[in-house]
LUMBARO-225104 format. One record per atom (N, C-alpha, C): atom name; y, x, z; residue in three letters; residue number from 1. Coordinates in steps of 0.2 Angstrom, whole numbers, always signed. Each point is the difference from the previous one (the first is absolute). Layout:
<recs>
{rec CA; {Y; X; Z}; ALA; NUM}
...
</recs>
This chain:
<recs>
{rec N; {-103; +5; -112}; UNK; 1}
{rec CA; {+3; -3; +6}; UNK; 1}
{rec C; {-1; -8; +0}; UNK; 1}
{rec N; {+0; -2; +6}; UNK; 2}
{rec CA; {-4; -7; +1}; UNK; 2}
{rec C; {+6; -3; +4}; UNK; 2}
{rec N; {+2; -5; -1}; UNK; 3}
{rec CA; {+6; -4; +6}; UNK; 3}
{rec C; {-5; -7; +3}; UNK; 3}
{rec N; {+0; +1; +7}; UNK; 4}
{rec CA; {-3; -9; +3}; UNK; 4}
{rec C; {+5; -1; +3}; UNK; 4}
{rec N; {-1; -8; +2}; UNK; 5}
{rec CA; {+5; -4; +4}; UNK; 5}
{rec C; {-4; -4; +2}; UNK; 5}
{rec N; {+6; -3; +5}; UNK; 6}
{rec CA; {-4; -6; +3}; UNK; 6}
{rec C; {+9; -4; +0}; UNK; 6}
{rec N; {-5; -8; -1}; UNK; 7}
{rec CA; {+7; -5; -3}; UNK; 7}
{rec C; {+2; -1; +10}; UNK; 7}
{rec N; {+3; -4; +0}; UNK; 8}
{rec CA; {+5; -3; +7}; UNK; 8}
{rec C; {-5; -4; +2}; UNK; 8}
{rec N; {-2; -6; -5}; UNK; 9}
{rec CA; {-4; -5; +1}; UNK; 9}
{rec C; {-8; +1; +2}; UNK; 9}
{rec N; {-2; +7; -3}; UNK; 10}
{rec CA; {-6; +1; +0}; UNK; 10}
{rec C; {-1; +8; +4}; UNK; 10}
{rec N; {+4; +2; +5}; UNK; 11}
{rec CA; {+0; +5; +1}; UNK; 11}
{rec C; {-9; +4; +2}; UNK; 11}
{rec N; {-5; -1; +0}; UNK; 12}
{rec CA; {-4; +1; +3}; UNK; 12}
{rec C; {-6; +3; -7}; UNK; 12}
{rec N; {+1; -2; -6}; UNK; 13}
{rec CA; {+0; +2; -7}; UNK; 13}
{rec C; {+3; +5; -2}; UNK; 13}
{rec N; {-3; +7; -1}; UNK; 14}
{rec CA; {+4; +4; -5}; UNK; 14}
{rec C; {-3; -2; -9}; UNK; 14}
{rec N; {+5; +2; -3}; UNK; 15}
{rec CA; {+1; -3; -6}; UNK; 15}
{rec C; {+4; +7; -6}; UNK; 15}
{rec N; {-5; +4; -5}; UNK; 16}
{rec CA; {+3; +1; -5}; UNK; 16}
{rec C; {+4; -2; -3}; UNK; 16}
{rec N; {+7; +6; +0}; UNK; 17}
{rec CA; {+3; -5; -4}; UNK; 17}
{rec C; {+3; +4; -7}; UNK; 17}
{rec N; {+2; -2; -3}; UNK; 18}
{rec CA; {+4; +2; -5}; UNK; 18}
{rec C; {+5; +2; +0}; UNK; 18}
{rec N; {+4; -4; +3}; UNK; 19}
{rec CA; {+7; +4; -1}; UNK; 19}
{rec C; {+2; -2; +9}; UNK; 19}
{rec N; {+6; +6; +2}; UNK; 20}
{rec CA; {+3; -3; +6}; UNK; 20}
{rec C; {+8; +1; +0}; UNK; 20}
{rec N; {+3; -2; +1}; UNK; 21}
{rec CA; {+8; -2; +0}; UNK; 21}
{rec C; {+4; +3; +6}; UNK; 21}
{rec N; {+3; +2; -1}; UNK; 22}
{rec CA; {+4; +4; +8}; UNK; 22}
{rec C; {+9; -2; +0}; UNK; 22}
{rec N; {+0; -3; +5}; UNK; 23}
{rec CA; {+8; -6; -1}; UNK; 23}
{rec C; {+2; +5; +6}; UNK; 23}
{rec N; {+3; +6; +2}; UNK; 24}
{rec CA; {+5; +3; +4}; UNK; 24}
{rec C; {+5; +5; -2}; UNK; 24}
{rec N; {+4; +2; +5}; UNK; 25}
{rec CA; {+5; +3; +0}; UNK; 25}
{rec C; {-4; +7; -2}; UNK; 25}
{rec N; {+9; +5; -2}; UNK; 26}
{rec CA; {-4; +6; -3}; UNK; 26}
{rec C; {-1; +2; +7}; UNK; 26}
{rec N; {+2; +1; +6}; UNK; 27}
{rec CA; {-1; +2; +6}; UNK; 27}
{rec C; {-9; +1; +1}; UNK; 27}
{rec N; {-1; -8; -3}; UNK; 28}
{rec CA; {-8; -1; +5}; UNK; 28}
{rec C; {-4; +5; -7}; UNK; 28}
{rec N; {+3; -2; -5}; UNK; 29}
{rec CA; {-4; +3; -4}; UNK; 29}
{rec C; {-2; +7; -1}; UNK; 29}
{rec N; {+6; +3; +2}; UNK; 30}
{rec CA; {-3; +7; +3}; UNK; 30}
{rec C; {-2; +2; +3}; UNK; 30}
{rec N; {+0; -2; +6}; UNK; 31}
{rec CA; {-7; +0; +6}; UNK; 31}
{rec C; {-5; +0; -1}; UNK; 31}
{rec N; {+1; -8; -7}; UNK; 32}
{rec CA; {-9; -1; -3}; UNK; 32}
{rec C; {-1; +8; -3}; UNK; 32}
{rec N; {+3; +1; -4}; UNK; 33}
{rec CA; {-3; +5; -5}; UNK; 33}
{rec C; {+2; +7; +3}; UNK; 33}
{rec N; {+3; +2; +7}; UNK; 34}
{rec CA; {+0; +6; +5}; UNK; 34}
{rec C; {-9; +0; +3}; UNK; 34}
{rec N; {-3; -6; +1}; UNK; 35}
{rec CA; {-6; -3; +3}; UNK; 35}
{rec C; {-5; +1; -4}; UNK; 35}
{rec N; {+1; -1; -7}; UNK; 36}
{rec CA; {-5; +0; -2}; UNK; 36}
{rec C; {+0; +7; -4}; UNK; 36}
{rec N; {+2; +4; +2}; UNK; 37}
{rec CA; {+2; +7; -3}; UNK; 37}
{rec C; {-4; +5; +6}; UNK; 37}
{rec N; {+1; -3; +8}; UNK; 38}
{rec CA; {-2; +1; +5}; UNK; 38}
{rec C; {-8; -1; -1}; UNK; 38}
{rec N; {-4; -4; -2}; UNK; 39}
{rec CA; {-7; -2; +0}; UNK; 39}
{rec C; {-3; +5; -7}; UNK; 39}
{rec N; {+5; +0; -4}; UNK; 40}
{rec CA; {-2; +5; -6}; UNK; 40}
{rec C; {-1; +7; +2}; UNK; 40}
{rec N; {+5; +4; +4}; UNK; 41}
{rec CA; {-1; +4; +5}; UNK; 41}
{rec C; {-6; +0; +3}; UNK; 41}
{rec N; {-1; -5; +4}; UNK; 42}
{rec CA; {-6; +0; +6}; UNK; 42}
{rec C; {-7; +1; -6}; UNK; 42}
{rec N; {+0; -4; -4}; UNK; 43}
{rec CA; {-8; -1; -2}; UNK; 43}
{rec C; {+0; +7; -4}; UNK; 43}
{rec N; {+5; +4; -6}; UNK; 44}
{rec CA; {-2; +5; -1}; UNK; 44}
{rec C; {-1; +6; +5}; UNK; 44}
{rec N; {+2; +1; +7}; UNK; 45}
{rec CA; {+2; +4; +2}; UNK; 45}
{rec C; {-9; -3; +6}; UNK; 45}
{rec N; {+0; -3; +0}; UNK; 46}
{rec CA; {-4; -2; +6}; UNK; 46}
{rec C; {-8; -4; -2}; UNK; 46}
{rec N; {+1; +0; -6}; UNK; 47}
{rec CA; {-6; -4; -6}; UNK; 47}
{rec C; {-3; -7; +5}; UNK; 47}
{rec N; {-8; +1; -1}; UNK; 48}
{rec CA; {-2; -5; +2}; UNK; 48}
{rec C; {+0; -3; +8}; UNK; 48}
{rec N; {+4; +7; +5}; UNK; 49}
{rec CA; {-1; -1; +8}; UNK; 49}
{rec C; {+6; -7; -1}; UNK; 49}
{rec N; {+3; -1; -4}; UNK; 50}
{rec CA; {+8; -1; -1}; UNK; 50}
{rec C; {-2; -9; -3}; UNK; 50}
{rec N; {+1; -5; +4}; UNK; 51}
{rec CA; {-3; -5; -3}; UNK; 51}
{rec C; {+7; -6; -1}; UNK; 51}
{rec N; {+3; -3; +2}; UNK; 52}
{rec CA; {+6; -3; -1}; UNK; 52}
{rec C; {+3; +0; +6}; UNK; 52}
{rec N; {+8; -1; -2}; UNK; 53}
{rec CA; {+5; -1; +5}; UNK; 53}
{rec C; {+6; -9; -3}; UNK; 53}
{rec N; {+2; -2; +5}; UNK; 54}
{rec CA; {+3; -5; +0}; UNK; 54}
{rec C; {+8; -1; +2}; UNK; 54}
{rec N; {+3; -2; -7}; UNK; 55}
{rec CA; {+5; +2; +1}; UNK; 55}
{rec C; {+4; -4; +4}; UNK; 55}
{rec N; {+6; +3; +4}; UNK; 56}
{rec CA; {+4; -4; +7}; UNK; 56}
{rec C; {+7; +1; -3}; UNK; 56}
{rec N; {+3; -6; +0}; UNK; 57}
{rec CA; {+8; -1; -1}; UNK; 57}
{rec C; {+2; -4; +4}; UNK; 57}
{rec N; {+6; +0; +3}; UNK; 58}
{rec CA; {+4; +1; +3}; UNK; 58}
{rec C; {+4; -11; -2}; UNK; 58}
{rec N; {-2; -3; -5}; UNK; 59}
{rec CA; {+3; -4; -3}; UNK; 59}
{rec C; {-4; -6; +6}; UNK; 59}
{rec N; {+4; -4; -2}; UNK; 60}
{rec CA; {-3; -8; +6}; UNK; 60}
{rec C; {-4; -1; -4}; UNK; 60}
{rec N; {-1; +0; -6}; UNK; 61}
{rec CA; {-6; -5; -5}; UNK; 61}
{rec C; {-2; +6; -4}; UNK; 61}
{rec N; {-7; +2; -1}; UNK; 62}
{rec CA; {-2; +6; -3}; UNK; 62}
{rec C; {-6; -1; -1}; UNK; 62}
{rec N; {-4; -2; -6}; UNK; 63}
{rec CA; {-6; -2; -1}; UNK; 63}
{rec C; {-5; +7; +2}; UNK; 63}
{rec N; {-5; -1; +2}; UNK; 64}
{rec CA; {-6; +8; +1}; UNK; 64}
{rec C; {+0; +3; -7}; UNK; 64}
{rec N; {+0; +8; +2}; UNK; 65}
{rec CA; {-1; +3; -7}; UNK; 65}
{rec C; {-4; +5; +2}; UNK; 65}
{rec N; {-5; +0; -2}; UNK; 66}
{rec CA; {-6; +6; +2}; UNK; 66}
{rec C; {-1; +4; -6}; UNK; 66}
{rec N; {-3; +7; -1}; UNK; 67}
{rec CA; {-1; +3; -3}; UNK; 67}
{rec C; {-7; +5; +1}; UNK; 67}
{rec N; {-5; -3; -5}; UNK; 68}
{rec CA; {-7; +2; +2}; UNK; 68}
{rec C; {+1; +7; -4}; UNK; 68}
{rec N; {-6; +6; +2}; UNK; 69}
{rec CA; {-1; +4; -2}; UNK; 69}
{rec C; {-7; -1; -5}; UNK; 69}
{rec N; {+3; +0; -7}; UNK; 70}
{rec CA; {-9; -2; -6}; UNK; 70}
{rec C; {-3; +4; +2}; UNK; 70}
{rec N; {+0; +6; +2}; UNK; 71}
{rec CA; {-6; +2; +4}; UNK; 71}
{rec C; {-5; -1; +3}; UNK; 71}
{rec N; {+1; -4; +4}; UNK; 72}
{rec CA; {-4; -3; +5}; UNK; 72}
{rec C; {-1; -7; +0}; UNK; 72}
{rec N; {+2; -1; -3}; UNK; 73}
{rec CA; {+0; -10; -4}; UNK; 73}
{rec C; {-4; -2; -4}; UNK; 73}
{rec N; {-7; -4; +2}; UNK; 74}
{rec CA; {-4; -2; -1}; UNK; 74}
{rec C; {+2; -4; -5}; UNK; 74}
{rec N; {-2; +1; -8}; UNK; 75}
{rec CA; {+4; -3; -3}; UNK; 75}
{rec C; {-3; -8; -5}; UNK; 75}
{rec N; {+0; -4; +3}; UNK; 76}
{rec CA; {-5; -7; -2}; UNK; 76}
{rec C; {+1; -2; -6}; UNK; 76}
{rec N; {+6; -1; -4}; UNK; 77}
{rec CA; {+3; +0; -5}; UNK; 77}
{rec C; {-3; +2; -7}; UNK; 77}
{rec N; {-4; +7; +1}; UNK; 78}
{rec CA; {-3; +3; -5}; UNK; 78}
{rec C; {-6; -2; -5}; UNK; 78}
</recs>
């Protein structure tokens, strides 16, 4: 598992990161992890047609949280 970001100030940069931080209520956090349960679904069930989905909440401030499928992910890193 790979995590990138992009900072506030640098948005146009993605960035490997090491660690990431999650500061919300259990409400959103379940969503997140209802979400990313959904994508786990979709890539075993659907394999490589099955590329990423983007997650949408409902919050006034909600950073982008995308979920790529390693299948299909070119992967630069290596």
């Amino acid at each position: 598992m790979k995590i990138y970001g992009r900072t506030q100030k640098n948005s146009s940069k993605l960035s490997l990161l090491a660690e990431c931080t999650f500061v919300a209520e259990p409400e959103a956090l379940r969503e997140i992890a209802s979400f990313l349960y959904r994508c786990a679904d979709n890539i075993e069930e659907q394999g490589e047609s099955w590329e990423h989905d983007t997650f949408e909440s409902n919050e006034v401030v909600c950073p982008g949280f995308i979920v790529f499928n390693p299948y299909v992910v070119e992967d630069e890193d290596s």
